[in-house]
C-alpha positions as CSV (number, residue, x, y, z in Angstrom):
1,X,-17.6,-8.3,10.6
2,X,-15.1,-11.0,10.7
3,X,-17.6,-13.9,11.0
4,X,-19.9,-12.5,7.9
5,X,-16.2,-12.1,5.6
6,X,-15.9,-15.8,6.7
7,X,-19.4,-17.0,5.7
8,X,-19.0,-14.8,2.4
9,X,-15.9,-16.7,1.7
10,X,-17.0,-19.8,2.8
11,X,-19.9,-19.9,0.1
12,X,-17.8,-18.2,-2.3
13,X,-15.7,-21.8,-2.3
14,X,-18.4,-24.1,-1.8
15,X,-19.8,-22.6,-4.8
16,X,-16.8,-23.0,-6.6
17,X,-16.4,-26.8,-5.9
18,X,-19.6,-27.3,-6.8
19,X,-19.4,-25.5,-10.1
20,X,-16.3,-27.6,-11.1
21,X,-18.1,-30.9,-9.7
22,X,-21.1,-30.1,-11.8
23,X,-21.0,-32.9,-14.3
24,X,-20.1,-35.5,-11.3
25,X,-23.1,-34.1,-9.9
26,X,-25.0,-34.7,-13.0
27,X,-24.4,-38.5,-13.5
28,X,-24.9,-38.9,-9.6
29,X,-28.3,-37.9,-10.0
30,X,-28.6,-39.3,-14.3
31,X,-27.7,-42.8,-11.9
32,X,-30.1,-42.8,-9.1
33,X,-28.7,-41.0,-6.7
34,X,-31.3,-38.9,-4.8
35,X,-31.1,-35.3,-3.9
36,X,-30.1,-35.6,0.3
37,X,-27.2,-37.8,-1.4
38,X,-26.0,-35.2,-3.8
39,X,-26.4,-32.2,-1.0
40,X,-24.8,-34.5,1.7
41,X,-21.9,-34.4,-0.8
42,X,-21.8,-31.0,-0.2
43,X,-22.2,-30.1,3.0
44,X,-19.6,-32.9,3.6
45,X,-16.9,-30.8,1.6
46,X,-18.3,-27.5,3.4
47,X,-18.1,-28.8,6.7
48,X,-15.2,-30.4,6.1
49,X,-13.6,-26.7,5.3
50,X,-15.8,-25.6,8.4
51,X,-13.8,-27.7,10.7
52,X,-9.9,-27.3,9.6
53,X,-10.6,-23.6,9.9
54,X,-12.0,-24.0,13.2
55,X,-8.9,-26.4,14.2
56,X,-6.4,-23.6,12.7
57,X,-8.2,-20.4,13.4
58,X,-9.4,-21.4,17.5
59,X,-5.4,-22.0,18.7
60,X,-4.1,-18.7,16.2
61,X,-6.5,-16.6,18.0
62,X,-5.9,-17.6,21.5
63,X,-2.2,-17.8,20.7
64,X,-2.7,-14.2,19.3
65,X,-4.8,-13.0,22.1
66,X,-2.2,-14.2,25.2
67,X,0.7,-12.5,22.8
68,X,-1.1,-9.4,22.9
69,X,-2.1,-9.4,26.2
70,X,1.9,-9.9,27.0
71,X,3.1,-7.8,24.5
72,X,0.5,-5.0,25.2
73,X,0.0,-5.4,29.3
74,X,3.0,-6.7,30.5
């Protein structure tokens, strides 16, 4: 469940970025710029968001996780 709220939100902001960077987009293309260019932007910005999330989520959860298990086990 928390993996599909994740990839919801996710597209949710790439599609926002892209909706503000629509015009940018535009004259990237008006100028020559190919299509792999223009989704490379993209997926660039996605991934980019992809990987602080991983670098902030991974140590929160095992941090988390050993709290719990003190907290919880003993």
């Amino acid at each position: 469940m928390a993996l599909i709220l994740a990839c919801v939100g996710l597209y949710g902001v790439t599609t926002y970025a892209v909706a503000r960077r629509t015009s940018e987009i535009g004259i990237r293309m008006a100028l020559g710029g190919d299509r792999l260019q223009v989704l490379g932007l993209v997926l660039r910005g996605a991934l980019w968001q992809l990987g602080v999330g991983l670098a902030i989520g991974i140590p929160a959860a095992l941090a988390g996780g050993r709290c719990w298990r003190i907290g919880f086990m003993g």
